[in-house]
C-alpha positions in Angstrom: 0.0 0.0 0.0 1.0 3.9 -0.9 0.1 6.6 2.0 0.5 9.9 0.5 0.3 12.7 3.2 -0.1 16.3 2.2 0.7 19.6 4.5 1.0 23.6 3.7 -2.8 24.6 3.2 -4.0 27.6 5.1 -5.3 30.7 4.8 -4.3 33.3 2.6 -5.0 36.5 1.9 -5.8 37.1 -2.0 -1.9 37.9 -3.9 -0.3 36.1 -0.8 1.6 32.6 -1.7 2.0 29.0 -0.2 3.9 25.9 -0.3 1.9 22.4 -0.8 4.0 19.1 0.4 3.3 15.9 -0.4 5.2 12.7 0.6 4.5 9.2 -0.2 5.5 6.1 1.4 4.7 2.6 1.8 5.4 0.1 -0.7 6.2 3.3 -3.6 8.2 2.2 -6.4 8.2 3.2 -10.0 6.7 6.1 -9.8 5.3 7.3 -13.1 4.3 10.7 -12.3 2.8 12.9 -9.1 0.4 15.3 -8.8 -1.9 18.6 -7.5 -5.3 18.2 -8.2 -8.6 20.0 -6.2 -12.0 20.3 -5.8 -14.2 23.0 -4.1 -17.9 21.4 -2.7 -20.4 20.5 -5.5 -17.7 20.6 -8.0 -15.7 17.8 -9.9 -12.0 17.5 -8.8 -9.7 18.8 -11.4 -6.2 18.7 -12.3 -4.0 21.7 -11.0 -0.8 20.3 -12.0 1.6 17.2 -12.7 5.3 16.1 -13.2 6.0 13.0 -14.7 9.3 10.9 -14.0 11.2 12.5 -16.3 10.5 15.9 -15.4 7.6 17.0 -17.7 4.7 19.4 -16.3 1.7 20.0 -17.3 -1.0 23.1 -15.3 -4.6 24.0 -15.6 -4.6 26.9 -17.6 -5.8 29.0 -14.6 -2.5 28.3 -13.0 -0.3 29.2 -15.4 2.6 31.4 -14.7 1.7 31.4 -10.9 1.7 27.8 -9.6 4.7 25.8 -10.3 5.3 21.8 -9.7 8.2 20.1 -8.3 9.3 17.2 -7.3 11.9 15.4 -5.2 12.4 11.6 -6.2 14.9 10.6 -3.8 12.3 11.6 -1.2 9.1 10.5 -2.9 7.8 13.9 -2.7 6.0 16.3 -4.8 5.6 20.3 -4.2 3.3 22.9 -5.1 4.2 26.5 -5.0 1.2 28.9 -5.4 1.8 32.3 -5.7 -0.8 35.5 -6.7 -3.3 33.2 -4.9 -6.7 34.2 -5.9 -10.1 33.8 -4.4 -11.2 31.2 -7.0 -8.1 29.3 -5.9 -10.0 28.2 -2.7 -10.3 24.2 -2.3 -9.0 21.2 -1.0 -6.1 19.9 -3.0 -5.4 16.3 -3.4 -1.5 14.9 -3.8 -1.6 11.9 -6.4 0.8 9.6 -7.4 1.1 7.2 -10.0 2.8 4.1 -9.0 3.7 1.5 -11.1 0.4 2.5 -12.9 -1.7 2.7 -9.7 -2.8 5.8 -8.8 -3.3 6.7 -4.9 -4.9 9.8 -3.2 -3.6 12.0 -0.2 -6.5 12.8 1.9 -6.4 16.3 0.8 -5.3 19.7 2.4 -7.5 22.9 2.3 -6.1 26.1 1.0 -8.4 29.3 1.7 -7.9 32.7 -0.2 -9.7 35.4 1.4 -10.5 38.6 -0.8 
């Protein structure tokens, strides 16, 4: 089994920034890809971002040019820096991980932007 266990949500004032971890551990091993993904209540969950093994990113167009992915393989660990926060950016993100082509779920952390 993969835990994946997320920290960094808050509260933010609008234009202010934070740092999402996420670490997974258990039985983790080729790890495909990680990633941010959120959901606000009546809402689908969507993807915010991912990194593949190799490096490759891929954002929601509504993060562009303010959230970045990174990761840290050695560590199992994923990050999501959000900057110019916004208060449409308010949800709980999800850390995911694709291991060996399964794909676990953090629990979720909840990031609130305040206008």
């Amino acid at each position: 089994q993969v835990q994946l266990v997320e920290s960094g949500g808050g509260l933010v004032q609008a234009g202010g920034s934070l740092r999402l971890s996420c670490t997974a551990s258990g039985t983790v091993f080729n790890i495909r890809a990680m990633g941010w993904y959120r959901q606000t209540p009546g809402k689908q969950r969507e993807l915010v971002a991912t990194i593949t093994s190799g490096g490759s990113t891929n954002y929601a167009d509504s993060v562009k040019g303010r959230f970045t992915i990174s990761r840290d393989s050695a560590k199992n660990s994923v990050y999501l820096q959000m900057n110019s926060l916004k208060p449409e950016d308010t949800a709980v993100y999800y850390c995911n991980v694709n291991s060996n082509y399964v794909l676990y779920w953090g629990k979720g952390t909840l990031v609130t932007v305040s206008s």
